[in-house]
N, C-alpha and C positions, 0 to 999 in steps of 0.2 A: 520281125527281126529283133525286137527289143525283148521279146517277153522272151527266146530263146536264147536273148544274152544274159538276159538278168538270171536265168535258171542254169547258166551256166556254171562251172566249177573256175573258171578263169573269173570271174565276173565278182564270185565273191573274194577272191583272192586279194582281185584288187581292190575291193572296198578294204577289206581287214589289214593291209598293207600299212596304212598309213600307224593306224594304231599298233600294230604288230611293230614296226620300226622303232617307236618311240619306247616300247617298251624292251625290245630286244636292245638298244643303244642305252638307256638308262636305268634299266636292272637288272637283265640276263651278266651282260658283257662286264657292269662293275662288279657284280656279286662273285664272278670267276675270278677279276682280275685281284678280287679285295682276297680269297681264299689264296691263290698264290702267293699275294703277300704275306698270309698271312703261313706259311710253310718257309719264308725267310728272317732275316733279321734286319730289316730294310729299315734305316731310318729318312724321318723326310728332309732333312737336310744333313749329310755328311761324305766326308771326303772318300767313304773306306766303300769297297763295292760289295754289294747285298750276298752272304752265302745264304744255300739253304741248306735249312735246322730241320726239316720234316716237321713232326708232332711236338717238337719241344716247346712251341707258343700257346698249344692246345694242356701239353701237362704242366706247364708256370702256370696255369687259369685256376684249370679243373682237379689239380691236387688237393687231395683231402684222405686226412688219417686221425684217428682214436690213438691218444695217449692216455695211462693211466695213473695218476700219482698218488703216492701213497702218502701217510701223511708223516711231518718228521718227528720225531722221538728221542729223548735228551739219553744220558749214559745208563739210567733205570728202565730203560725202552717203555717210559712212559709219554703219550701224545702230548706235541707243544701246543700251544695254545696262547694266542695275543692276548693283547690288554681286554678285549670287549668279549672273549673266551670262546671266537673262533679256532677253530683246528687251522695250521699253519703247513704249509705243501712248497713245496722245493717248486724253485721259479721254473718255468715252460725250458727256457733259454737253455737248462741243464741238459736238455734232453737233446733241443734244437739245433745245441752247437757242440753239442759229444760228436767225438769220432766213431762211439759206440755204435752210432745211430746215422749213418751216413743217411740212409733215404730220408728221415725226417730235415737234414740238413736245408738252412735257408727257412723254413716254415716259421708261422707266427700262431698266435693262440687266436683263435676265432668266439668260442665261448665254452663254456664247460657245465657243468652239470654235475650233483653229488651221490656217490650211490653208497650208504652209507658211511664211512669213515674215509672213502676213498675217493678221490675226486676223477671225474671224465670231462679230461680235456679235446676238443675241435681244434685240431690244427688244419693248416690252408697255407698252399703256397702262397697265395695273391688272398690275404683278408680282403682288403677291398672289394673287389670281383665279387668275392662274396653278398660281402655287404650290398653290393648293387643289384648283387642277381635276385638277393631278398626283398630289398625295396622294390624290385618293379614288378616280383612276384607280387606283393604285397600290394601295391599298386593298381596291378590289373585285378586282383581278387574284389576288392570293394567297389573299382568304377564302373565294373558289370555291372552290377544290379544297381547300383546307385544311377548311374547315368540312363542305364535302360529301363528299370523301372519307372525314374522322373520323366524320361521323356513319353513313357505311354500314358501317365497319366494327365501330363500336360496334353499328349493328344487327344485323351478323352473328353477330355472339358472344353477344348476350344471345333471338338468335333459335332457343333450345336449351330442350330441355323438362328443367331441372336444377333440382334442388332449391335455394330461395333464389336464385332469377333473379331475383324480383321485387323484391330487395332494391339488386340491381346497379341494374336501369331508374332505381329512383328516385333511385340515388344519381348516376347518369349525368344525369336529367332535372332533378336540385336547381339546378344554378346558373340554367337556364332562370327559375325559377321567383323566384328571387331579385331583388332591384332589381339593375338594371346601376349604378344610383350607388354603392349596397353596393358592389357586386363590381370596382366600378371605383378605389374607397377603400382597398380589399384589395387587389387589386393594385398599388396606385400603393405599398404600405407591402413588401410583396414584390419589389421594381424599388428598392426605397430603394438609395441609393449608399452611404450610411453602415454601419446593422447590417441589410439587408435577406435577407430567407430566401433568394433567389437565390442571395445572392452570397456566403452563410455556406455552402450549399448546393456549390456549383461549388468554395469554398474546401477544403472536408473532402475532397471525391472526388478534388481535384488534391494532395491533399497539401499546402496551402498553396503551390502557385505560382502560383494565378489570382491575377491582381491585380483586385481589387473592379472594381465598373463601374456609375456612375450612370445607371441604362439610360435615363429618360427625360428625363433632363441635356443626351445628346448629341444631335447633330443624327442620325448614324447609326445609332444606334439606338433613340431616340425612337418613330416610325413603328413601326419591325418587332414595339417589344414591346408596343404596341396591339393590330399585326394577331393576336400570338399569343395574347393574352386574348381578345377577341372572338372569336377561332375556338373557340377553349375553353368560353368563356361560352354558345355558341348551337347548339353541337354536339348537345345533348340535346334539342332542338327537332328538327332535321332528323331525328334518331334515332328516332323516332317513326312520323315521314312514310314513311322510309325500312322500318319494322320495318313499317307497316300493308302494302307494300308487298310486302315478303317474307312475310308471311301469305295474301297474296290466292294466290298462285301455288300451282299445284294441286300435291300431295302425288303425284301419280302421273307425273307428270316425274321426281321425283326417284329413283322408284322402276325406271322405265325406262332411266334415266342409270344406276340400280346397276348392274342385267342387265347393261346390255350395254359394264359394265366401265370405265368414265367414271372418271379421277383427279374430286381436289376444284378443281384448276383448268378442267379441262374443265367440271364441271359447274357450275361458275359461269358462264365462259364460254359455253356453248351454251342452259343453261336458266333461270338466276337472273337473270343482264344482262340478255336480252332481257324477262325478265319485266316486271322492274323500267326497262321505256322510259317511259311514262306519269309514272310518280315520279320518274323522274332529270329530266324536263322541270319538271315541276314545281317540283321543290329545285335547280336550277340558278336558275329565273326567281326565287324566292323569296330566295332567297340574296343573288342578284345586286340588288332590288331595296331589301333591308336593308342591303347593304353601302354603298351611294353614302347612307343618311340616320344615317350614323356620326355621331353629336353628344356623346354623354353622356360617352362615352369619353374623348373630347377636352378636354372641359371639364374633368371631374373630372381627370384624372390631368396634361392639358401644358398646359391652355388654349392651347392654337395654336400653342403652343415646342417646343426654343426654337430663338429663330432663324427662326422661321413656316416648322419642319420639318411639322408636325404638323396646317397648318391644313387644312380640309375646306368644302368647297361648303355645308352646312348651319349647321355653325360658323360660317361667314361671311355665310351668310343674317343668321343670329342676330345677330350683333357690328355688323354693317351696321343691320340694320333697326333693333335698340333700345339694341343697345351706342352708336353713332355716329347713332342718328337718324334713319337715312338709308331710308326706307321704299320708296323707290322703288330704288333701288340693293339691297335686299334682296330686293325683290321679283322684281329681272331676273336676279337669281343663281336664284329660286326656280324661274322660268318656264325658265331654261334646266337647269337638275337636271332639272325635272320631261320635257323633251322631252329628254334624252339617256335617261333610264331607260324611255321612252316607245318610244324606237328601239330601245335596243338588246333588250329584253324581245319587239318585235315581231322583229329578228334571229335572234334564240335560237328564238323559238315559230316560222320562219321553218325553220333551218337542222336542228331538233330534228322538223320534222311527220314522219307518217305515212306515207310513198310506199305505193303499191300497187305 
């Protein structure tokens, strides 16, 4: 009776029930209710009742246009030219707030670029958005490899039958386990520009010629010293996935690769890599999925500085939706995170499958 309940299609139902539930209530059901929102003008607190705008919270985001300016020229139609004898270009604003120019109306200058005499301007409805959709581009680009590389290779060293290994795992696995506000606290006091352990740190091994450096002061380095704590911070997570992975693989591989005289690069290459295809799919998707909902990091240590080096797509869900109100404007930043991690997660499981 049991083993024809357990192979029943009722049977598994109800086991997957529960977990089905919790995910149908806390991400199917908001992710609908957040896109509807995000088709209104819905604020989270106000007297006026919500219309709906259709696609108008999707085109304030995702607007972007090429403007071209040319450069200005005195009554001998010869080029101006400042004090330090750059060429001199009519402000963005002329174009942004012409009536000539209705569709650019409302845009901001995002950045530009020179193609000879003439300059190419990026306008953006929403700079910001921008700036954030870059940062957490930019973001997930380096904590890929940075984080999953660190963590296989911390799995390879402590993947050794040595006395006091398991002393190394947990001290490799502790920041994991720590709060990220902790560890984002501690870091932000380590980054300090004033007496920070970095820059005492860098000072003693240069002999006193580094000159100190408020790492997340600057706009160029802001970013980068996020991405290197968070790769730090999460390494011991992957390290894990990645060690179960190097156990699964059978011991008479390794054994065979001795025989028949295998260096330690070869027998990575020809029997550990391949081992480990399954888990590298995995902790790439995984990785990649953590890296674009970067929040705490940001908060705690730049809040979105400076200079909105630092800001991130969920940062700005946040700041939109209850920092500034705007609940529908947080919610189309949300719906569109959520289908960019959507795609490219389906790319990866896509370009990572199994071929026969």
């Amino acid at each position: 009776m049991s083993s024809k309940l357990t192979r029943s299609n009722k049977a598994g139902w109800l086991f997957a029930m529960p977990g089905f539930s919790l995910l149908f209530l806390f991400i199917i059901v908001p992710f609908f209710f957040a896109f509807y929102l995000s088709l209104t003008n819905q604020r989270l607190v106000s007297p006026n009742e919500a219309q709906f705008v259709g696609l108008e919270n999707y085109r304030n985001l995702l607007s972007v246009a090429v403007v071209t300016l040319e450069p200005e020229t005195d009554d001998a139609g010869q080029i101006v030219r400042d004090e330090d004898g750059e060429i001199e270009y009519p402000r963005v604003r002329t174009i942004t707030r012409s009536d000539e120019f209705p569709q650019y109306r409302g845009m901001g200058e995002w950045f530009r670029w020179h193609w000879g005499d003439t300059a190419k301007v990026v306008i953006a409805s929403d700079v910001l958005f921008m700036k954030a959709l870059v940062n957490t581009l930019t973001f997930a680009l380096f904590i890929v490899p940075l984080q999953g590389g660190g963590a296989l290779l911390l799995a390879l060293l402590i993947n050794q039958k040595l006395r006091g290994i398991n002393v190394f795992r947990t001290v490799y696995f502790m920041p994991v386990v720590i709060s990220i506000v902790v560890i984002s606290l501690l870091w932000r006091f380590i980054y300090s520009g004033n007496d920070g352990l970095l820059n005492n740190i860098l000072e003693v091994l240069t002999l006193g010629a580094f000159t100190p450096i408020d790492w997340l002061g600057r706009t160029d380095t802001a970013l980068g010293s996020i991405i290197a704590m968070s790769a730090w911070q999460g390494m011991g997570f992957h390290m894990v996935i990645w060690l179960a992975g190097l156990q699964a693989i059978s011991p008479t591989l390794y054994e065979a690769a001795a025989i028949e005289g295998a260096s330690k690069w070869q027998t990575f290459r020809y029997v550990t890599w391949p081992g480990l295809r399954n888990t590298a799919v995995l902790v790439l998707i995984v990785i990649t999925m953590q890296s674009f909902a970067v929040f705490a990091q940001v908060d705690v240590m730049t809040n979105g500085g400076p200079l909105d080096s630092t800001q991130t797509l969920v940062f700005q869900t946040v700041e939109r939706g209850y920092g500034k109100q705007d609940i529908s404007g947080g919610a189309t930043i949300s719906v569109i995170l959520f289908l960019m991690v959507l795609t490219i997660s389906a790319v990866q499981g896509f370009l990572t499958r199994e071929r026969k």
